[in-house]
C-alpha positions as CSV (number, residue, x, y, z in Angstrom):
1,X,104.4,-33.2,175.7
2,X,107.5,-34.8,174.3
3,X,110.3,-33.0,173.5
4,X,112.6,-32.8,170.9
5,X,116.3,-31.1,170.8
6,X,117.8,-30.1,167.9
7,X,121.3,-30.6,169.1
8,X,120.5,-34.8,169.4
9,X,119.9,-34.5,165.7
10,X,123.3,-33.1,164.9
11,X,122.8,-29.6,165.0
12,X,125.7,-27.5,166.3
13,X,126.0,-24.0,167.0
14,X,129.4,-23.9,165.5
15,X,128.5,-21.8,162.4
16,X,128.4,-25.1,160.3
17,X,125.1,-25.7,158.2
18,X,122.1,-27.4,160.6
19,X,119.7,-26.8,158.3
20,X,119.5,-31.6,157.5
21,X,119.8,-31.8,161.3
22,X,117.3,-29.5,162.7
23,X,114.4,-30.7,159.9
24,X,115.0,-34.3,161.3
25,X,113.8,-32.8,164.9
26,X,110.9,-31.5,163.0
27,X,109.9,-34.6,161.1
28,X,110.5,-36.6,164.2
29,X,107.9,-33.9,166.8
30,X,105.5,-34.0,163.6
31,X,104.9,-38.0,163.9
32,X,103.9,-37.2,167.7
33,X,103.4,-33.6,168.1
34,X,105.5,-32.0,170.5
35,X,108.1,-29.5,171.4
36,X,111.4,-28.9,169.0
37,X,113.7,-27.5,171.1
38,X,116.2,-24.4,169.9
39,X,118.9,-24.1,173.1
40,X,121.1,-21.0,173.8
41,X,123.5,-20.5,170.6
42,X,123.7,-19.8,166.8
43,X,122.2,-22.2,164.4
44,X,122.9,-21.6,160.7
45,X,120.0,-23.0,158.5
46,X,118.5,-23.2,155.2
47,X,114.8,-23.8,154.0
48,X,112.8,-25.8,156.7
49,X,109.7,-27.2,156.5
50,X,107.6,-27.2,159.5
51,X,104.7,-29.7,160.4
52,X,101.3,-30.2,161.8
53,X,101.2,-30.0,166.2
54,X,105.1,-28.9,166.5
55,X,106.3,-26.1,169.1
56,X,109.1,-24.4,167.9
57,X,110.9,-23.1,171.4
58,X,113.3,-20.9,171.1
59,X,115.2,-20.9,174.6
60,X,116.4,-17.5,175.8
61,X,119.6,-16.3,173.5
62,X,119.0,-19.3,171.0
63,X,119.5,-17.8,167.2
64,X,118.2,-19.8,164.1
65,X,120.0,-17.5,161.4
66,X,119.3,-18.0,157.8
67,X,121.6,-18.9,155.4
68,X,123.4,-16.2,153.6
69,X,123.4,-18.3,150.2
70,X,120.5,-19.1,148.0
71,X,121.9,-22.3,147.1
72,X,120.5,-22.8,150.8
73,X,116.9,-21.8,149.7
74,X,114.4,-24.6,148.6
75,X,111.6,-23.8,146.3
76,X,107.8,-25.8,146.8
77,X,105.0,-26.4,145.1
78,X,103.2,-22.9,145.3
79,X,103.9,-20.2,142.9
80,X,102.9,-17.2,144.8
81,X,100.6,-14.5,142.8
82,X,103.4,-12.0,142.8
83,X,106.6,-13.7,143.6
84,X,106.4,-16.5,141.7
85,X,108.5,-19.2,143.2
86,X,108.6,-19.0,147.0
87,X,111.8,-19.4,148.3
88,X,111.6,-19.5,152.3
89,X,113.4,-20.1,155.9
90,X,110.3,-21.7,157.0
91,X,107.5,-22.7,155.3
92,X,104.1,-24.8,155.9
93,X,101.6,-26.0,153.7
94,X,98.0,-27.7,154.5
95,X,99.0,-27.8,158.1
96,X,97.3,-26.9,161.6
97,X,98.6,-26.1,165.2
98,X,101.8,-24.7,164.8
99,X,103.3,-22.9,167.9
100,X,106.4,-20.5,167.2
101,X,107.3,-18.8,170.7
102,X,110.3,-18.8,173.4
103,X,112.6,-15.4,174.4
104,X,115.5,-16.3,171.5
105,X,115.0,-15.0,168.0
106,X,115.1,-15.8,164.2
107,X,117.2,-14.0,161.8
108,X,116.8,-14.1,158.8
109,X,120.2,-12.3,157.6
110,X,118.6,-10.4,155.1
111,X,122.1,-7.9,155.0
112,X,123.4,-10.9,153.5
113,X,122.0,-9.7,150.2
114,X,121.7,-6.4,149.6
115,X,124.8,-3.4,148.7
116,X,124.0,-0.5,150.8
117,X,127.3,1.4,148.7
118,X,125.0,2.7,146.5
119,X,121.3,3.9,146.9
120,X,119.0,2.7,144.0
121,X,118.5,7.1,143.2
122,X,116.1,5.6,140.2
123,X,117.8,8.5,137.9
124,X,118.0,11.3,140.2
125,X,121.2,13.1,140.5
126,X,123.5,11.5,143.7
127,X,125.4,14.9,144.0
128,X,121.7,16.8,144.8
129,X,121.1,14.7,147.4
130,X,122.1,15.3,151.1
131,X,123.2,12.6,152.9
132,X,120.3,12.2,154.8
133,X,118.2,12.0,151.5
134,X,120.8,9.1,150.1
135,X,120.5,6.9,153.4
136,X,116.5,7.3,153.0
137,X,116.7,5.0,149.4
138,X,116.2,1.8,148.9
139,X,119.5,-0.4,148.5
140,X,120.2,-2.7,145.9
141,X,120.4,-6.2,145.5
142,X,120.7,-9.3,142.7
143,X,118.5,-12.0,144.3
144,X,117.2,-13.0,147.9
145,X,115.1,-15.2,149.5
146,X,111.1,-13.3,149.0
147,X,108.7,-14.9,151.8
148,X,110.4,-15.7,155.0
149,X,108.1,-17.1,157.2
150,X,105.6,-18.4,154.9
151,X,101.9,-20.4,155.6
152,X,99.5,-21.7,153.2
153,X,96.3,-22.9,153.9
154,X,97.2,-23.3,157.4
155,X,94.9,-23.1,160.4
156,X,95.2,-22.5,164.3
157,X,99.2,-20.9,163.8
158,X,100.6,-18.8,167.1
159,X,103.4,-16.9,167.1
160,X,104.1,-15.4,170.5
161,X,107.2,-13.8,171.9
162,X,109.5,-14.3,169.4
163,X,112.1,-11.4,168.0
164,X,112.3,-11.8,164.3
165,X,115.5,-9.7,162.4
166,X,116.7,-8.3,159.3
167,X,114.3,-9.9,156.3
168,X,115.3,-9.7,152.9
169,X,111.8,-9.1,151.7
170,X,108.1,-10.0,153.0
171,X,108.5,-11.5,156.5
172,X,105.8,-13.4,158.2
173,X,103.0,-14.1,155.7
174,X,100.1,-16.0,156.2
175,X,98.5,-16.7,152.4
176,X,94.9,-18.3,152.9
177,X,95.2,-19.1,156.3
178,X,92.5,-18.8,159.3
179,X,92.4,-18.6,163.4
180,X,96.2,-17.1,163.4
181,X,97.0,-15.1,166.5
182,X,100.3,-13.2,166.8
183,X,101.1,-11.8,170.1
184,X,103.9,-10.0,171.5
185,X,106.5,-10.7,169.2
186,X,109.7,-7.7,168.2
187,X,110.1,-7.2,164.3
188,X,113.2,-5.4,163.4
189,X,113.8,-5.1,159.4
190,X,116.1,-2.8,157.8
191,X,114.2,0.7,156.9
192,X,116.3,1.2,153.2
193,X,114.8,-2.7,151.8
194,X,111.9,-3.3,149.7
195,X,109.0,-5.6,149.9
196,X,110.3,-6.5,153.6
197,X,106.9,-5.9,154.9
198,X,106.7,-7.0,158.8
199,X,103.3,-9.4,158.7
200,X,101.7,-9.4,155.5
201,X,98.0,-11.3,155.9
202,X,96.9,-12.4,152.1
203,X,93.4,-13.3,152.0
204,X,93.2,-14.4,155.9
205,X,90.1,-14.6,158.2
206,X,89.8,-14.8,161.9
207,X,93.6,-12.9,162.5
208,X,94.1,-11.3,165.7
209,X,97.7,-9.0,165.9
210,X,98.6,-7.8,169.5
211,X,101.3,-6.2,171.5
212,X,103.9,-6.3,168.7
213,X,106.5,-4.0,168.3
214,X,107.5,-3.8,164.6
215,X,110.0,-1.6,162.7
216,X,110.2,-2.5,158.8
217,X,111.1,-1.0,155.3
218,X,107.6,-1.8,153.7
219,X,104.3,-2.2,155.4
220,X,104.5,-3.3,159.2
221,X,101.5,-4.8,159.1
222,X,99.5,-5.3,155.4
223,X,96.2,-6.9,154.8
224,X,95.7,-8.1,151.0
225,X,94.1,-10.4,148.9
226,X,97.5,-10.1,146.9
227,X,98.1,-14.2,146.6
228,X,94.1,-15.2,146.5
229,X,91.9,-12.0,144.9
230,X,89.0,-13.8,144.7
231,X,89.5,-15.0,149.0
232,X,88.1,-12.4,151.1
233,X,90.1,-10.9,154.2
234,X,88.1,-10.6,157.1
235,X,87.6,-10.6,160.5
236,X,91.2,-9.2,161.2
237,X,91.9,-6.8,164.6
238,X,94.8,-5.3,165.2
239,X,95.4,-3.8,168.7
240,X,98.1,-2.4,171.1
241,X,101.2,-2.2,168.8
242,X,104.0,-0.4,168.0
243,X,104.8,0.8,164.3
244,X,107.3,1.9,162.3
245,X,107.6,2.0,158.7
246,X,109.6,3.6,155.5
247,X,106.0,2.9,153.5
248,X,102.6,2.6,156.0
249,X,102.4,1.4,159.2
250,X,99.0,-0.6,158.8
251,X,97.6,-1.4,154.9
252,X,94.4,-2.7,154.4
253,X,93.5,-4.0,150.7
254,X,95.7,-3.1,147.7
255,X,94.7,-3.4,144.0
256,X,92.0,-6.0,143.8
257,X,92.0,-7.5,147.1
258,X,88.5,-8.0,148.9
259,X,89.1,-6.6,152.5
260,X,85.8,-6.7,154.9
261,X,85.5,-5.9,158.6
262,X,89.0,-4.9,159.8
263,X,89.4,-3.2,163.2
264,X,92.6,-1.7,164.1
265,X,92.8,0.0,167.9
266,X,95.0,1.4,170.3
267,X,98.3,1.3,168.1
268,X,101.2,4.1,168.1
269,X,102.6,4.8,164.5
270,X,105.9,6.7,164.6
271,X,108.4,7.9,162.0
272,X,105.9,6.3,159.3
273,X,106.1,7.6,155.7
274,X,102.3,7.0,155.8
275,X,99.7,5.7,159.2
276,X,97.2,4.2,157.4
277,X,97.2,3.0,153.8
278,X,94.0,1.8,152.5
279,X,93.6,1.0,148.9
280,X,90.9,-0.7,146.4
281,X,90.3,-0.9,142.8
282,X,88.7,-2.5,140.1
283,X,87.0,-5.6,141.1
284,X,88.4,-4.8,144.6
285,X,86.8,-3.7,147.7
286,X,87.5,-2.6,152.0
287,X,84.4,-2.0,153.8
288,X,83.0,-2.0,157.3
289,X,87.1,-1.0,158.9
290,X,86.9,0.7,162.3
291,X,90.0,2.6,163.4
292,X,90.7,3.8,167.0
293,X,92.7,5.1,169.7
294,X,95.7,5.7,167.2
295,X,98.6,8.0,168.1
296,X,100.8,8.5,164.6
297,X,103.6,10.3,163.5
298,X,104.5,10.6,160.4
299,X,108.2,11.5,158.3
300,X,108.6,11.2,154.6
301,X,111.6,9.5,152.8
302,X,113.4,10.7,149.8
303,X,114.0,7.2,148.6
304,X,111.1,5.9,146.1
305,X,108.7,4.9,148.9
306,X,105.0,5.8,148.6
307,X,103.4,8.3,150.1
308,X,104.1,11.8,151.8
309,X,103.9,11.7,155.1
310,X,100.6,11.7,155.2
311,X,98.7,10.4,158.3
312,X,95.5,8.6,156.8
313,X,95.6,7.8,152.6
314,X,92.3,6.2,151.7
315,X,92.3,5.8,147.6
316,X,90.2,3.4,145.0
317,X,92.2,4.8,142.1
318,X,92.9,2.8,140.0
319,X,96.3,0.7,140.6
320,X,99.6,1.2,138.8
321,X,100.5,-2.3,138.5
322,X,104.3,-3.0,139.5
323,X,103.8,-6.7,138.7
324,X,102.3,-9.1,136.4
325,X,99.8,-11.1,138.4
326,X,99.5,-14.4,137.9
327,X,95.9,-15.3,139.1
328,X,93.1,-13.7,137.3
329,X,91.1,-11.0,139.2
330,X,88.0,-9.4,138.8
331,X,88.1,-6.6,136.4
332,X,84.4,-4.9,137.2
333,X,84.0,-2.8,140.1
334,X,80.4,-2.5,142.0
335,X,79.4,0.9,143.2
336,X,82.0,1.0,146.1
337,X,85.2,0.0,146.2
338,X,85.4,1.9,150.0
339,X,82.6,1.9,151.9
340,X,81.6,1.9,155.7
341,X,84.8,3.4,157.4
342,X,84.9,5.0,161.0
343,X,88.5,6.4,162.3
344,X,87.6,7.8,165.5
345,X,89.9,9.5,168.4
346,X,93.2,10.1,166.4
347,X,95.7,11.9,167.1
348,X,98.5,12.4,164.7
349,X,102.1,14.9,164.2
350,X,101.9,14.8,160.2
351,X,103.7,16.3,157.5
352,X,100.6,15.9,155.5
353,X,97.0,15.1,156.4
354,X,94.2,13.0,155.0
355,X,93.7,12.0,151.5
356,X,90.7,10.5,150.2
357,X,90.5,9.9,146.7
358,X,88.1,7.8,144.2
359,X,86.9,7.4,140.7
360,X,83.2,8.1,139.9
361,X,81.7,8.3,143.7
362,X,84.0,5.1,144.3
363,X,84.2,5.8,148.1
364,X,81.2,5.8,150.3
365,X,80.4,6.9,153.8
366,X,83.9,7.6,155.6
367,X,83.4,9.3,159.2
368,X,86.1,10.6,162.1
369,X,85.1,11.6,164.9
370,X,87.9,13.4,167.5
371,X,90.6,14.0,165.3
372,X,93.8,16.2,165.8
373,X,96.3,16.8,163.3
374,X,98.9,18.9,164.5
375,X,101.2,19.8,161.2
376,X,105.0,20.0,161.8
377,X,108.1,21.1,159.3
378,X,109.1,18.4,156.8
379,X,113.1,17.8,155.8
380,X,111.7,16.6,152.4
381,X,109.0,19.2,151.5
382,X,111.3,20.8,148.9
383,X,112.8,17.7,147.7
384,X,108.6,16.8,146.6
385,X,108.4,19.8,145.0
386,X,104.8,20.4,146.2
387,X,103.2,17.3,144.1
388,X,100.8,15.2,146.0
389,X,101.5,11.4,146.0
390,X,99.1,9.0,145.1
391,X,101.1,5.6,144.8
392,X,100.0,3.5,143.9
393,X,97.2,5.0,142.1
394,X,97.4,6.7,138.8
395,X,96.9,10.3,139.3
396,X,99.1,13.4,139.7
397,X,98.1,16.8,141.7
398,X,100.4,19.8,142.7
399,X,99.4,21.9,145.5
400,X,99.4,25.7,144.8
401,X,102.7,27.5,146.6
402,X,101.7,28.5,150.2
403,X,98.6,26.0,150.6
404,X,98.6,23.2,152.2
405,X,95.5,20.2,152.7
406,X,94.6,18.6,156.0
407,X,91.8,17.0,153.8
408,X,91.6,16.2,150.3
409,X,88.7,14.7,149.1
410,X,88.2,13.6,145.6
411,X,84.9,12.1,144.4
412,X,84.1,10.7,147.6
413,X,80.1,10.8,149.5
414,X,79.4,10.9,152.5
415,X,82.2,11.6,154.8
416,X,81.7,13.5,157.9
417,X,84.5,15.0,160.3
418,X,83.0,15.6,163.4
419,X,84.8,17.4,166.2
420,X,88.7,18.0,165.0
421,X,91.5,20.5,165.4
422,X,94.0,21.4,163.1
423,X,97.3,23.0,164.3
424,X,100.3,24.2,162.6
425,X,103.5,23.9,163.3
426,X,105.5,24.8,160.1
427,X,108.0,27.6,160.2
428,X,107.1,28.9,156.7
429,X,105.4,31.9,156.6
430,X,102.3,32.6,155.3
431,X,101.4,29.0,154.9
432,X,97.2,28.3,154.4
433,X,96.4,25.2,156.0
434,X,92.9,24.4,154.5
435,X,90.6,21.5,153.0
436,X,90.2,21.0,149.5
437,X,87.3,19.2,147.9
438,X,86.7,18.3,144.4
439,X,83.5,16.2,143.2
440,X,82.3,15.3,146.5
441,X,78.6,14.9,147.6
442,X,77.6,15.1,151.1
443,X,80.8,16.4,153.0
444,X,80.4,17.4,157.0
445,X,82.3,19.4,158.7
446,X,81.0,19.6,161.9
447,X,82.4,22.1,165.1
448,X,86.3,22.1,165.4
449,X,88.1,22.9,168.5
450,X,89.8,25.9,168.8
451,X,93.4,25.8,168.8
């Protein structure tokens, strides 16, 4: 397989801008497929387009860093459902067999662009806040690059290996692509930025995600229909990773998205403001997800990030919209927007438990079977004031002083727990640790363990 160096194309690991040089390399391996070669050193680049049958080989200690400017950033022909223009480090389009792997890493500089002075409080009082509270917000920021790593309608893409750093928002995304496999790659995004979600798969089929260790702000891993509603996401596993996240370690759907057979096994979820997000509305749908073999802990942030530390949040409320979509979606439900979902042999350290929570008998047929939720203190439980969250659907709940949920089940049918414990942990006295139900048809609870 021929090879292609960046360095006999000009580039220079000097700190000077390689960004002309190293897209030369790529246009050249495209015309014969091939290897592009990254050697041991810093490469500072700008927006580079990648092509059909190219390797990208990073050697061992090889950086490609981003460009800290967005005068660096090129804009192409695809105005993404929610970002609009899609300004990238790497982007392909219409392209198949693209290999990014090798021991060095990509950074994508994302500190470049944000002030971490002053948390985004979002009219809270600063001086209320403890320190520890302040560093949990998110951190401001005028303008950054929004899809990092981005593929469209691309096919056959493997990312193995790699270490990808410090995104400024969504990371590796994959919009309308098919037969991606991502395999033992490190993710490390800043926990205090938005939107830097680790892999986000928009309307995707025939993903597999495997032995990657991620760490992001946003979702480590999502699973949407966000930049194609009307595409359906399917045939996605995830297995054998590591996860954690300021917002939800795995999402599956969100807002109108059409989600269908999703397996996620074997993972660990640590320090995670939520596990497992799972969200449908509207026209929108997840059915037929199996999820098993998952160890999560969960820790809830001051800072404007959904959810409560809660270890499992399964909702078809409907969505309050933090964008104007651009694509039409469909606005008329059928009878379930969840349906068909099995968690089985979970074991999790929450500060909260399992929400499930629908519209009208919206959720169908939810089942766990071997589930332990131990409950332990939370740094933040005053700071909520005992409301529940359900971002980002539109409903408020408080939970009565000295009760606490491990289920909550709102108009929901069908769901059966079968063989759980439930363990508390929580210093404060007198604490009730109990289900609550509320317009639910055919709930099971079937023996629990003693504790």
């Amino acid at each position: 397989m021929k090879r292609y160096n960046i360095e006999e194309f000009g580039a220079r690991a000097d700190g000077s801008l390689c960004t002309e040089a190293i897209q030369q390399a790529i246009n050249a391996c495209g015309e014969t497929g091939g290897i592009v070669e990254i050697g041991a050193g810093t490469y500072l680049t700008g927006t580079l387009q990648l092509r059909s049958h190219i390797t990208l080989h990073l050697a061992q200690n090889a950086v490609l860093l981003g460009s800290g400017s967005m005068a660096d950033y090129k804009s192409f022909d695809h105005i993404q459902n929610e970002w609009g223009e899609i300004f990238s480090l790497f982007y392909a389009k219409d392209c198949e067999d693209i290999v990014i792997e090798g021991d060095g890493k990509i950074d994508f500089n994302g500190d470049a662009f944000f002030d971490y002075t002053t948390p985004r409080v979002e009219g809270l009082d600063l001086e209320s806040l403890t320190e520890a509270q302040k560093n949990q917000f998110v951190v401001n920021f005028d303008e950054r690059p929004n899809q990092l790593m981005f593929f469209r309608k691309c096919r056959n893409v493997r990312i193995r290996d790699t270490a990808f750093y410090n995104a400024p928002c969504w990371g590796i995304v994959f919009s309308a692509c098919d037969e991606v496999k991502i395999t033992g790659i490190t993710i490390r995004f800043g926990q205090r930025i938005p939107n830097n979600d680790g892999i986000h798969l928009c309307s995707c089929q025939d993903v597999i995600v495997t032995g990657c260790d991620i760490v992001a702000g946003d979702d480590c891993i999502a699973v949407s229909g966000i930049d194609d509603w009307m595409r359906e996401s399917r045939r996605i596993i995830v297995s054998d990773c590591i996860l954690s996240s300021s917002s939800a370690g795995v999402r599956i759907g969100y807002f109108c998205s059409k989600v269908n057979d999703v397996q996620v096994h074997n993972c660990t979820i640590y320090r995670s403001n939520r596990g497992i997000c799972m969200t449908a509305c509207k026209g929108g749908y997840v059915k037929n997800v199996v999820l098993s073999g998952l160890i999560i802990d969960t820790m809830s942030r001051a800072g404007g990030w959904w959810g409560i530390g809660e270890a499992i949040y399964i909702s078809a409320l409907d969505h309050e919209l933090h964008h104007n979509y651009r694509d039409p979606y469909d606005t008329v439900s059928g009878k379930y927007n969840i349906e068909n979902i099995t968690v089985r042999d979970v074991t999790a350290s929450c500060e909260n438990g399992i929400v499930l929570a629908g519209e009208h008998g919206n959720i169908h047929d939810v089942r766990f079977y071997n589930l332990r939720l131990r409950f332990i203190d939370a740094p933040n439980r005053k700071f909520f004031g005992g409301r529940m969250d359900f971002l980002p659907g539109k409903m408020e709940k408080m939970v009565p002083e000295g009760r606490l949920y491990w289920i909550y089940a709102r108009e929901a049918c069908c769901v059966k727990v079968q063989d759980y414990s439930i363990e508390n942990e929580i210093t404060q006295e007198n604490l009730m640790i109990e289900p609550c139900l509320e317009n639910c048809e055919k709930v099971f609870f079937e023996p629990a363990w003693p504790v």
